[in-house]
C-alpha angles and dihedrals in degrees: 000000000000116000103207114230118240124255109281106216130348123326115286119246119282105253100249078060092056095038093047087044081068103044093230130127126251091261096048098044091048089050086048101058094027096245118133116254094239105062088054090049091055094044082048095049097031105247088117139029120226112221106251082239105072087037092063087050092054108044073049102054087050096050096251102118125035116257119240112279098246083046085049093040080054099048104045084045099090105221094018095099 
């Protein structure tokens, strides 16, 4: 059995707030990240909930929370990706 592990820092921000954060529509944001509109739609409206997860990755990938230290040490190595 997985035991799931519990949530490291605060919640991530809800997708319109990352989508907001980038001044792109719905349809642009979700073309952007190759995810279908209308799964940002239903996250947006409620009808469905997006995992924190890919929230976090998200509010990562758009510069609006800060990347996990080994993934940052990666990044700003140059050759080590």
């Amino acid at each position: 059995m997985i035991t799931p592990r519990p949530p490291v820092g605060p919640p991530p921000p809800e997708i319109a707030e990352i989508r907001r954060a980038t001044g792109l529509s719905q349809v642009a944001f979700a073309e952007r990240h190759g995810i279908p509109r209308r799964s940002v739609e239903n996250w947006e409206s409620g009808a469905a909930k997006c995992a924190d997860w890919l929230r976090r990755l998200l509010a990562e990938v758009e510069g609006l929370a800060p990347l996990p230290a080994p993934i940052a040490a990666a990044v700003s190595t140059p050759g080590t990706l």
